[in-house]
C-alpha positions in Angstrom: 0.0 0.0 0.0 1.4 3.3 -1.0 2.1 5.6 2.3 -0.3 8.7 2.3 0.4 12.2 2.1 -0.8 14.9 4.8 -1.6 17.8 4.7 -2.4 19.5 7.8 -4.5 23.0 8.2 -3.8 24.3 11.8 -4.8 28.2 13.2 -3.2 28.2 16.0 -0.7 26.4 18.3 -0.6 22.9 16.9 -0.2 20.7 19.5 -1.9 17.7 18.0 0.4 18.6 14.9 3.5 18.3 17.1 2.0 14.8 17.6 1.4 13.9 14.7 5.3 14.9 13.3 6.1 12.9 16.4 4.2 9.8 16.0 5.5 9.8 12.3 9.4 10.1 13.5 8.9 7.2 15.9 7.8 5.1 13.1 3.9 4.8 14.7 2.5 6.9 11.8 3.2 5.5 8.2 3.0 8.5 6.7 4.4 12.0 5.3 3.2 15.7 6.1 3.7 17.1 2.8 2.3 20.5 3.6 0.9 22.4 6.7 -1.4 25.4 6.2 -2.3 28.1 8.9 -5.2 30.6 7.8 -3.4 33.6 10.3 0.2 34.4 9.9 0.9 34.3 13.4 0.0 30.5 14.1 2.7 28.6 16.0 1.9 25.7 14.0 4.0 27.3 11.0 7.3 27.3 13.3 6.5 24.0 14.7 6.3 22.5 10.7 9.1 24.8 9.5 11.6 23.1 12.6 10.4 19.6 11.4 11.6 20.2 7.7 8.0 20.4 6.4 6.6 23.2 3.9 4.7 25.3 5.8 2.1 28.1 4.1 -0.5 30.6 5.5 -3.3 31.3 3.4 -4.5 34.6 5.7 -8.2 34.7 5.3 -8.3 37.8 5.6 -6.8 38.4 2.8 -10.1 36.9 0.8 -13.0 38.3 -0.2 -15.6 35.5 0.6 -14.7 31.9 1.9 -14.4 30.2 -1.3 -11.9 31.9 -3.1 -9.9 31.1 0.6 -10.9 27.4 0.0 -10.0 27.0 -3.7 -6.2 28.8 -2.4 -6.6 25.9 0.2 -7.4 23.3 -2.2 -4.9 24.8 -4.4 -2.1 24.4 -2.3 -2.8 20.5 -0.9 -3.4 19.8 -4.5 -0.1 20.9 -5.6 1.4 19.0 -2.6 -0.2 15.5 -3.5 -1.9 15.5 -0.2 -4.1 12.1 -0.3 -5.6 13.0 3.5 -6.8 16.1 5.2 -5.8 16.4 8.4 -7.4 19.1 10.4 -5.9 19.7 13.5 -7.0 22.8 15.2 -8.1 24.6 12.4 -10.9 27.1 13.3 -12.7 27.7 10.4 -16.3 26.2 9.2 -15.3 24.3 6.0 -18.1 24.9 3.4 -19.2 21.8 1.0 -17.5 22.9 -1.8 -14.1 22.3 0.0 -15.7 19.1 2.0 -17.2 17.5 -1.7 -13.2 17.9 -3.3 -12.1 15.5 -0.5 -15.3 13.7 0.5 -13.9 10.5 2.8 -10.3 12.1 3.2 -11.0 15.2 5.0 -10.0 14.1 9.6 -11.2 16.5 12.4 -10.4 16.3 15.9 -13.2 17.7 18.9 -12.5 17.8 21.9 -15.2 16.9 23.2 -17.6 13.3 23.3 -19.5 14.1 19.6 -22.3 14.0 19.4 -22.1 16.4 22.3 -20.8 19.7 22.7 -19.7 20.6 19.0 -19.1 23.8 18.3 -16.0 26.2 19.1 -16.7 26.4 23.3 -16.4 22.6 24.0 -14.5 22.7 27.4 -17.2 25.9 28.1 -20.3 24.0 27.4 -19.2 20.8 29.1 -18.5 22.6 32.4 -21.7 24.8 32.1 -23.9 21.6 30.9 -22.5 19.6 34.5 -21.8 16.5 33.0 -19.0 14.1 34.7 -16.8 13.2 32.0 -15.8 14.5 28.3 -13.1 13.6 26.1 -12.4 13.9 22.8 -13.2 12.3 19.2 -11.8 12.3 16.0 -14.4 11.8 13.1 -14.4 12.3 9.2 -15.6 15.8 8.7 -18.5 15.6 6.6 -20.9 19.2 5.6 -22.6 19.7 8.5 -20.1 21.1 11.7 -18.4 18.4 13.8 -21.2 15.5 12.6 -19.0 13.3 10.7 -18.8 9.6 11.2 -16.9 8.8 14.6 -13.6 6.9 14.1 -12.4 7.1 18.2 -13.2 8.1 21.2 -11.2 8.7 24.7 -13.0 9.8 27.8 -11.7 12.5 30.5 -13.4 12.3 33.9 -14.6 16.0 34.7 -13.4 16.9 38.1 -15.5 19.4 40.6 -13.0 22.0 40.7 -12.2 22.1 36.8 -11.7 25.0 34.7 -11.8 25.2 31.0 -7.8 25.0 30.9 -7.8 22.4 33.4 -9.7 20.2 31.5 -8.7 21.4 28.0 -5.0 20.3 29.0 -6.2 16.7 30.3 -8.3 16.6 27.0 -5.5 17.2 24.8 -3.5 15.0 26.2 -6.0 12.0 25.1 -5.9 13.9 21.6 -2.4 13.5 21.3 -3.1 9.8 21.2 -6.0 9.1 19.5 -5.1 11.0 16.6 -2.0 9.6 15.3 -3.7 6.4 15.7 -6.7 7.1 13.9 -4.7 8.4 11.1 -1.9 4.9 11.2 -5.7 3.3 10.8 -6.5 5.1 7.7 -3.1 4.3 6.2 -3.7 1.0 7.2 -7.1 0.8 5.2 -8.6 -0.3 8.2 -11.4 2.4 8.4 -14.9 1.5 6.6 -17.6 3.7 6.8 -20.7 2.5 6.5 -23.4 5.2 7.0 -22.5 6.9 10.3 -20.7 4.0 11.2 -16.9 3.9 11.0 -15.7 -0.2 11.2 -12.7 -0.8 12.0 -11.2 -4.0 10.6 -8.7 -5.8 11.5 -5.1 -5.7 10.2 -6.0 -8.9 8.6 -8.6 -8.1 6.4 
């Protein structure tokens, strides 16, 4: 099976970047980032891509009039690079379905939150507001609507009394920085089969 090519849209610090370009250097991830896009020039997650060797681009929404001349310089860009899988790792803009239909099945989102609660941009907020005991995070194929893709994984964080939103955020993230280097290793794999809102995942045998 040919190894896939990333490329990874990011707007701000990109943490679950840093584990992705980690898991791929410990051999976990068989894979390449061939391009890593931030939509503001001042995203961390350019420095982190630019120290790893990897191209790194902005494409500053603001300097767009309307979101889909923004996407087709987006689709532009990952086009050029080969990218085979969308990887969307922190990336805080609404995708419209004209982006979403050029990569249907190949576009990965990561919420950190238990989908289908909680989407939306004010996870840790809502969680803490709503009372519930534990969140978590899940990584699903991004599909046109916002954060109601097909779940691929799941990892639940208990939610303590005294929590605050970057209390929990940072014990959330942590979970993110495993579950998503592995649910990318299974799409490399060919291991993920969606089947309605169902994501299967087979064995390595199959």
């Amino acid at each position: 099976m040919s190894k896939q090519v990333l490329g990874v849209l990011c707007s701000g610090r990109g943490t679950d970047l840093q584990s992705i370009i980690d898991a791929i250097g410990r051999g976990e991830v068989a894979a390449t980032i061939a391009v890593v896009l931030a939509d503001k020039p001042d995203a961390y997650a350019l420095t982190r891509a630019e120290k790893a060797g990897i191209k790194a681009v902005c494409i500053d929404r603001k300097q767009f009039d309307g979101r889909q001349p923004f996407e087709e310089a987006l689709i532009a860009a990952l086009d050029e690079a080969g990218v085979t899988l969308v990887v969307l790792a922190g990336f805080m803009r609404i995708l419209t379905p004209y982006f979403v239909r050029h990569y249907a099945g190949r576009i990965m989102n990561i919420h950190p939150a238990l989908l289908p609660s909680f989407p939306g941009a004010h996870a840790h907020r809502d969680v803490l507001a709503y009372g519930v005991k534990v969140s978590g995070c899940t990584v699903h194929f991004v599909d046109e609507g916002t954060d109601s893709g097909p779940i691929i994984l799941q990892a639940a964080v208990p939610v303590l009394d005294d929590d605050t939103e970057e209390t929990l955020g940072a014990r959330v993230l942590e979970q993110e920085h495993i579950i998503y280097p592995k649910a990318i290793q299974l799409y490399c794999e060919g291991r993920l089969k969606v089947e309605g809102r169902h994501v299967r995942i087979l064995s390595a045998k199959q």
